[in-house]
C-alpha positions in Angstrom: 0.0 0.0 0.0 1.2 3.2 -1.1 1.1 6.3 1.2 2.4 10.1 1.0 4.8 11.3 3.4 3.9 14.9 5.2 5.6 17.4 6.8 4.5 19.8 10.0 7.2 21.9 11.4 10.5 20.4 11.1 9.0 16.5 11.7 7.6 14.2 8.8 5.3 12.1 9.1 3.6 8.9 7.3 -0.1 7.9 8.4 -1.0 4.5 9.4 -4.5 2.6 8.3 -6.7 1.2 11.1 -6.7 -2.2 9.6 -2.5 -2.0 9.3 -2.4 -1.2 13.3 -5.2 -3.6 14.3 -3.3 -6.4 12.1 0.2 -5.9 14.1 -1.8 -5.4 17.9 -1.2 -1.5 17.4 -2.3 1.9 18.2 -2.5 5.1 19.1 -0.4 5.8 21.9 1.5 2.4 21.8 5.8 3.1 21.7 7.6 2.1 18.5 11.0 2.1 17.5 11.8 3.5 13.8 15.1 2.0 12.6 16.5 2.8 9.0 18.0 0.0 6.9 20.0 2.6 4.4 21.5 -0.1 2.4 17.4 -1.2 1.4 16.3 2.2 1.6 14.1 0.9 4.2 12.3 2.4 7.1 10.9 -0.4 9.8 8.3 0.4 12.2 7.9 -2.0 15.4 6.9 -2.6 18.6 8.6 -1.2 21.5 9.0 -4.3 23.6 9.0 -3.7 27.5 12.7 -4.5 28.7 13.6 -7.7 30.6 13.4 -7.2 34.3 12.3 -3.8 34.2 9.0 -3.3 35.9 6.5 -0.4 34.1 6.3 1.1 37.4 10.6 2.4 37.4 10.3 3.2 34.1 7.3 5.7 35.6 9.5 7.2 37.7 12.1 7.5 35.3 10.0 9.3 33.4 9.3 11.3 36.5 13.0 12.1 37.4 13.8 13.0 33.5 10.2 15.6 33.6 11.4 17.2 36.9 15.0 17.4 36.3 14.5 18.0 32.5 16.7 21.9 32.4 19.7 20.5 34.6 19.7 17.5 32.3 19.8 19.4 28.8 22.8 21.5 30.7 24.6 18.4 31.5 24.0 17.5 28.0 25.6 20.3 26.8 28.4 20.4 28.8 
């Protein structure tokens, strides 16, 4: 299936049909990871898969840490 790729501010973007999300146990919300395959000239969409051992509720408060502390980390990054 063919579809158009579009552009908002500096992001591009490609839309997904229902049916393709429903087929793969996908949607709105759910994580991916985008990986290029340069040599194909291939873009692959998948599922984010929950790492081993890590329970939802630390990667909460990761999230939580990275919100709060968000300026002092972007310095850091800079640095």
């Amino acid at each position: 299936m063919s579809r158009l790729i579009y552009c908002t501010g500096n992001s591009s973007f490609v839309s997904i049909p229902p049916d393709v999300l429903r087929t793969v146990g996908l949607g709105p919300g759910d994580e991916v990871f985008v990986v290029a395959e340069p040599d194909q000239r291939r873009i692959v969409i998948a599922p984010a898969e929950p790492l081993p051992g890590v329970s939802g509720d630390l990667l909460g408060r990761v999230d939580c840490f990275i919100e709060r502390y968000r300026p002092a980390l972007d310095a850091l990054a800079r640095e």
